[in-house]
C-alpha positions as CSV (number, residue, x, y, z in Angstrom):
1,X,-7.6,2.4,-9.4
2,X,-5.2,5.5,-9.1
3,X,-2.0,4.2,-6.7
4,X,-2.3,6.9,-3.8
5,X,-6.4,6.0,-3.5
6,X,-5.4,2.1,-2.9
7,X,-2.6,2.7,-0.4
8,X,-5.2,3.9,2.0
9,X,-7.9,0.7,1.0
10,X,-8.7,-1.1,4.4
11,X,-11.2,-3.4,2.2
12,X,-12.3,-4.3,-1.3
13,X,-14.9,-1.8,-3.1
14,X,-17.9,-3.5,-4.1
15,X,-19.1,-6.8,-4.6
16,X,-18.5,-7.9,-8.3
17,X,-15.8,-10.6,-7.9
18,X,-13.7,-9.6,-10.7
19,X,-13.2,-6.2,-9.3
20,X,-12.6,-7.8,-5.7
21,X,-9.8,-10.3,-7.6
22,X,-8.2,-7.1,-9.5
23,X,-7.9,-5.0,-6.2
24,X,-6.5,-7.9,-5.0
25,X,-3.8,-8.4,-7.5
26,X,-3.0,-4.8,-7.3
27,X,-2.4,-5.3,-3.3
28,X,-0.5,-8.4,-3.4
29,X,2.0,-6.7,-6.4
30,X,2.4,-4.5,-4.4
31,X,3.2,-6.0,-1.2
32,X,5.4,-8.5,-2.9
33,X,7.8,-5.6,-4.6
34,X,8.0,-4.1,-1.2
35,X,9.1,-7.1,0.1
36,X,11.3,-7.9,-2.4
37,X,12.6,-5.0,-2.9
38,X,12.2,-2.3,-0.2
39,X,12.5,-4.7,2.6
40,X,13.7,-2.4,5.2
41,X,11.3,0.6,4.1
42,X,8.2,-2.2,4.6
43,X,9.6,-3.2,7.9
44,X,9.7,0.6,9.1
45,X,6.5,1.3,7.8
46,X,5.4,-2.0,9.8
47,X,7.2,-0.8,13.2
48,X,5.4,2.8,12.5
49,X,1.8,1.5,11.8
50,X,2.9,-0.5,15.4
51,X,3.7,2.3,17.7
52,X,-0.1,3.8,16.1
53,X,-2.6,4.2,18.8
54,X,-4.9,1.5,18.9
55,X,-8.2,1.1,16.3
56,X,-8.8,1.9,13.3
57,X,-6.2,4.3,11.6
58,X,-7.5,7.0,9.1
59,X,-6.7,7.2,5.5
60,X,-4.2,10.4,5.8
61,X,-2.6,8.8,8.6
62,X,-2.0,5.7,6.6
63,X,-1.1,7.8,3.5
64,X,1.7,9.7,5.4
65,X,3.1,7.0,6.7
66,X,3.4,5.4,3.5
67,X,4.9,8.4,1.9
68,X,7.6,8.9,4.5
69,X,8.4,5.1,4.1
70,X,8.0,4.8,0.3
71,X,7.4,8.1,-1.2
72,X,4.7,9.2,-3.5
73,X,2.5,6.4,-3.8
74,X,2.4,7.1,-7.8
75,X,6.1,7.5,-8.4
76,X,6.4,3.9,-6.0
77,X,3.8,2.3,-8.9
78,X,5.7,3.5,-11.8
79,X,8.8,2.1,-10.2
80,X,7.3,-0.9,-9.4
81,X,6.4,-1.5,-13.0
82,X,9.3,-0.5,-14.8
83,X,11.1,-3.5,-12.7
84,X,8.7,-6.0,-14.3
């Protein structure tokens, strides 16, 4: 799953559990590099997602807010990796 498509995922595709574990994986990795090691861009992007209006946000508000936080989601990924 391309990086940009999964920052907007509210929910797993599908049903087959293996592709429900690998989504998954792929969230918590991510979530767990941001924590560790863009803490205060995952804490703004928190505060902004916040101040949203109530309900359900839609996938280009979610992706801008990522990108002003984090940047391109695919340039984030191929950091993310290279620190592994």
């Amino acid at each position: 799953m391309e990086p940009g498509a999964f920052v907007v995922r509210t929910s797993a595709e599908g049903n087959d559990p293996d592709s429900v574990r690998a989504q998954y994986t792929q969230a918590w990795a991510m979530f767990k590099d941001a924590a560790r090691y863009r803490e205060d861009e995952l804490v703004a992007l928190f505060a902004d997602i916040a101040r949203s209006p109530a309900g359900r946000m839609d996938e280009q508000t979610h992706a801008r807010l990522f990108d002003e936080r984090f940047g391109d989601p695919e340039s984030y990924h191929r950091a993310m990796l290279r620190r592994r």
